[in-house]
C-alpha positions as CSV (number, residue, x, y, z in Angstrom):
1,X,-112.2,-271.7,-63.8
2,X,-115.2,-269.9,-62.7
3,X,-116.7,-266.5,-62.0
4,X,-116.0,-265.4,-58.5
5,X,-117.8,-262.9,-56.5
6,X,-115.6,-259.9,-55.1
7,X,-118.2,-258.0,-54.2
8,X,-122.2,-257.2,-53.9
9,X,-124.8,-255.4,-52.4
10,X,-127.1,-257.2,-49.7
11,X,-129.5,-258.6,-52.9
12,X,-132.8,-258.7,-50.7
13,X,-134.2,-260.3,-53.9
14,X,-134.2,-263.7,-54.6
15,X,-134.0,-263.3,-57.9
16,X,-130.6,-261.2,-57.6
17,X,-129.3,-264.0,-55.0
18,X,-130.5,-266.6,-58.1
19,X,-128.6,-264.7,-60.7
20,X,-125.6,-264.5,-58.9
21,X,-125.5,-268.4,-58.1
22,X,-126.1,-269.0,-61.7
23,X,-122.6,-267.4,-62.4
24,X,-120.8,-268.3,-59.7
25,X,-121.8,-271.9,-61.0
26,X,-120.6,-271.5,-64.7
27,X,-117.8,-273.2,-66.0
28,X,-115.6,-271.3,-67.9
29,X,-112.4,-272.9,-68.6
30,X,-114.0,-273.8,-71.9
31,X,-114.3,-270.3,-72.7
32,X,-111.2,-268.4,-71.0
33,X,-108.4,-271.1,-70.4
34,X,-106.2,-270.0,-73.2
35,X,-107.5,-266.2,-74.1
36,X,-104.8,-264.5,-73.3
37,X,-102.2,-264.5,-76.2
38,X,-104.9,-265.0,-78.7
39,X,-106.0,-261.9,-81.4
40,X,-108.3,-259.7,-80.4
41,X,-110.2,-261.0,-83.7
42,X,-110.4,-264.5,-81.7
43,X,-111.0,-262.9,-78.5
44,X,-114.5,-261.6,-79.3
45,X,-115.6,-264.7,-80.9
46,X,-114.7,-266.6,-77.5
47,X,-115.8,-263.8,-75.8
48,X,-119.5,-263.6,-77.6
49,X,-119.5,-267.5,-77.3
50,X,-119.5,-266.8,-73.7
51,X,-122.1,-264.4,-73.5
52,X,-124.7,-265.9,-75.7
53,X,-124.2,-269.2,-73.7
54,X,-124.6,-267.6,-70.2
55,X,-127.8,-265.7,-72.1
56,X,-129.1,-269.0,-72.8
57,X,-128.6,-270.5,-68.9
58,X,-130.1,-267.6,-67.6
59,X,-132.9,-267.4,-69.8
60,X,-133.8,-271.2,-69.0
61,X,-133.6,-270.6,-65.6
62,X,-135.1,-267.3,-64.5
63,X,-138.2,-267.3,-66.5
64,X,-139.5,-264.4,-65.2
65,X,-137.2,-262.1,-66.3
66,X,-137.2,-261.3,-70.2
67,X,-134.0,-261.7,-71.3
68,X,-131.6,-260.2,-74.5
69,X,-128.7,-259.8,-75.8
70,X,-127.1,-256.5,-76.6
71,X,-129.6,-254.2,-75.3
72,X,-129.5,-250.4,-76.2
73,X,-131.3,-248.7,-74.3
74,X,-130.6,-245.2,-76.5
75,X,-130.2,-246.1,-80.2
76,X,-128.6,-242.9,-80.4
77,X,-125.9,-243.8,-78.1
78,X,-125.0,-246.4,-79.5
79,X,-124.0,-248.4,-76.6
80,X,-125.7,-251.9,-76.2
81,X,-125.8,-254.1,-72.9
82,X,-124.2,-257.0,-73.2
83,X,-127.1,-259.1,-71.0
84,X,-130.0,-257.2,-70.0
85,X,-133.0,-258.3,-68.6
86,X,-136.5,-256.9,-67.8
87,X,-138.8,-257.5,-64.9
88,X,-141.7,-255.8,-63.1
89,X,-139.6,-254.7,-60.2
90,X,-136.3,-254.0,-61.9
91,X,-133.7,-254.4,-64.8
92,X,-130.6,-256.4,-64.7
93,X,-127.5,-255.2,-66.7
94,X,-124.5,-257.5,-67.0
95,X,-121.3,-256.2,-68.6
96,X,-118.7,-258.3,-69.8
97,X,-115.1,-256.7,-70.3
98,X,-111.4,-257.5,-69.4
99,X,-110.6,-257.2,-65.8
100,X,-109.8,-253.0,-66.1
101,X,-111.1,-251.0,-63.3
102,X,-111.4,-248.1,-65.8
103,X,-113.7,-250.5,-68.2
104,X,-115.4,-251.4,-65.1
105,X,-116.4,-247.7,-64.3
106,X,-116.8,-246.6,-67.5
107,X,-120.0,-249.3,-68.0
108,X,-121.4,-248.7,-64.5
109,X,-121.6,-245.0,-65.2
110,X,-123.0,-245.0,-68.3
111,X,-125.2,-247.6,-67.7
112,X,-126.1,-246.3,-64.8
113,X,-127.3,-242.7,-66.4
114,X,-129.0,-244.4,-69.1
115,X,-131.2,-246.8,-66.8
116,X,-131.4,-244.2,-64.4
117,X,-135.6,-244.2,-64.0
118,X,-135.3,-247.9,-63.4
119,X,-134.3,-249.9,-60.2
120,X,-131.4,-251.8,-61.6
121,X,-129.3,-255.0,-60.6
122,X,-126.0,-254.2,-62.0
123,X,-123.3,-256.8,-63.0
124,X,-119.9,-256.6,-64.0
125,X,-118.6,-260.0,-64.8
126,X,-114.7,-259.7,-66.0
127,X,-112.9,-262.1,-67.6
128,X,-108.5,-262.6,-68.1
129,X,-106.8,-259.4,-69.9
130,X,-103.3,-259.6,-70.0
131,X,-100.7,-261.1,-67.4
132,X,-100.2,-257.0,-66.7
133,X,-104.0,-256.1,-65.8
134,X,-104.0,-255.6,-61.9
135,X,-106.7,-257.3,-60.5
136,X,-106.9,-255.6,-57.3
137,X,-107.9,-251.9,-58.8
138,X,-110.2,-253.8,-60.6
139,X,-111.7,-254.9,-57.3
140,X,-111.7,-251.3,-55.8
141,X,-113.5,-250.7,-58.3
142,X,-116.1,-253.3,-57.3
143,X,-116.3,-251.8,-54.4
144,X,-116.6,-248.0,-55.4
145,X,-119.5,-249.1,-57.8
146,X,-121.6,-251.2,-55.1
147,X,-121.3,-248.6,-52.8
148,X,-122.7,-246.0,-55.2
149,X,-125.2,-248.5,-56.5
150,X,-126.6,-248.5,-52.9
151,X,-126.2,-244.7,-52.1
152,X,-129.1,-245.0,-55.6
153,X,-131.2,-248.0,-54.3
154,X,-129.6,-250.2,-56.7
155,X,-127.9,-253.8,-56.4
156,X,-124.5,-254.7,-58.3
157,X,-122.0,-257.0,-57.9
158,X,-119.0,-258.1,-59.3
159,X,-117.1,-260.9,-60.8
160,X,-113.7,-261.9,-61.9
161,X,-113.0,-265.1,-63.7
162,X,-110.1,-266.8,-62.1
């Protein structure tokens, strides 16, 4: 069980291509084999397990970005990224959610308005839901957000763990 990539932009930058091989290579069965049916409680501890380990991979491996955890970019907002990171050139924004293509646009929009002086490299990396959630508006959604990502002269691309 890994991330797969359903969509992205062309990623010119190596350091995009590098962040998305990064999760295309990380396990995840560990993490997401057995979420669904577990308390939501349960959910977000698996969930933030996740996410602090995939921090820590990226962090190790792409040096020059400064990385964090649960960025907020408006403390007034009150919204927080789940993994941001900080170059010369750009930002990266990866959001972590359930495989909903209303989460999915929800993040990109906002995050999208709040970054908005910055060049950013937006990720959506979506993880199991319920046996209900469809998938496939989830990956029209993909789409939708890479093609307004490009239409800005940003990058995105997006994930679903299968």
């Amino acid at each position: 069980m890994k991330p797969k990539l359903y969509e992205a932009s062309a990623c010119n930058s190596n350091v995009h291509k590098q962040i998305i091989t990064i999760i295309e290579k990380f396990e995840s069965e560990d993490y997401f084999s057995n979420l669904i049916g577990k308390s939501q409680p349960e959910q977000k501890t698996i969930v933030a397990k996740f996410q602090n380990d995939l921090y820590k991979k990226l962090s190790s491996e792409i040096v020059e970005i400064k990385w964090e955890l649960e960025y907020q970019p408006n403390v007034d907002a009150r919204d927080a990224i789940d993994i941001f990171g900080i170059s010369k050139d750009f930002v990266v924004a990866i959001e972590l959610d359930k495989h909903r293509a209303d989460q999915v646009a929800k993040k990109f929009i906002s995050r999208s308005a709040l970054l908005s002086k910055k060049t950013i490299f937006f990720v959506s990396l979506c993880y199991p839901g319920t046996v209900n959630m469809q998938i496939n508006e989830t990956k029209k959604y993909f789409k939708y957000c890479k093609i307004l990502s490009e239409k800005i002269n940003n990058d995105y691309a997006g994930f679903i763990i299968i």
